[in-house]
N, C-alpha and C positions, 0 to 999 in steps of 0.2 A: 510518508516519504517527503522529503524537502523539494521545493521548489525552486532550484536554484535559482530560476529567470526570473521571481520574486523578489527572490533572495539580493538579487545584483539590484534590484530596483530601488530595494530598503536601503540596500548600503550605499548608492547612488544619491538618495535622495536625502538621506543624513550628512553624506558629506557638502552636498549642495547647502542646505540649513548651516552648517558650524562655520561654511566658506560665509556667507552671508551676515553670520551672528558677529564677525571682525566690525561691524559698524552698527550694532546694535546700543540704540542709548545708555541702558542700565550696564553696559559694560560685555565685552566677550566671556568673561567667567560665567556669568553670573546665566547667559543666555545659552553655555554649554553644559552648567551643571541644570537647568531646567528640559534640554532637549533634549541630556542623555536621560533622564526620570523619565521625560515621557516616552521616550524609545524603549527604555529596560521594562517600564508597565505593561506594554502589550507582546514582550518577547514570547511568552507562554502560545502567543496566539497560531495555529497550523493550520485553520481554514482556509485556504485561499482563496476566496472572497472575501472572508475579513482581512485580510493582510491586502488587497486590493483597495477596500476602502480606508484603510488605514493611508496606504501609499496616496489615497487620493487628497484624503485630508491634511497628511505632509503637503503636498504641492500646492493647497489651500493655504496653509501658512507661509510658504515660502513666498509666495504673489504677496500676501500684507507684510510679509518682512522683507519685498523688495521694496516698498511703498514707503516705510519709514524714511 
């Protein structure tokens, strides 16, 4: 069964990353065809505690891609 309240978190927290990636040095393209890779490799994942430390490891990257 899906986890919806997950689920909004994933999709929250991806749109936060691509909002973010507009001022990304290498370019917006280049750091939304990288984000959406790393988001489509773990789609498989239905653990919900893996998809929690996924989501936590997104928000891990978002703090060093405010920092850029």
């Amino acid at each position: 069964m899906v986890n919806f309240e997950l689920r909004r978190q994933v999709i929250n927290v991806y749109k936060e990353l691509l909002f973010l990636g507009r001022e990304y040095p290498l370019g917006y393209q280049y750091f939304r065809d990288r984000l959406h890779r790393a988001f489509a490799s773990q789609a498989q994942i239905t653990d919900d505690e893996q998809i929690r430390k996924g989501i936590a490891r997104a928000e891990f990257v978002k703090k060093e891609v405010e920092a850029l």
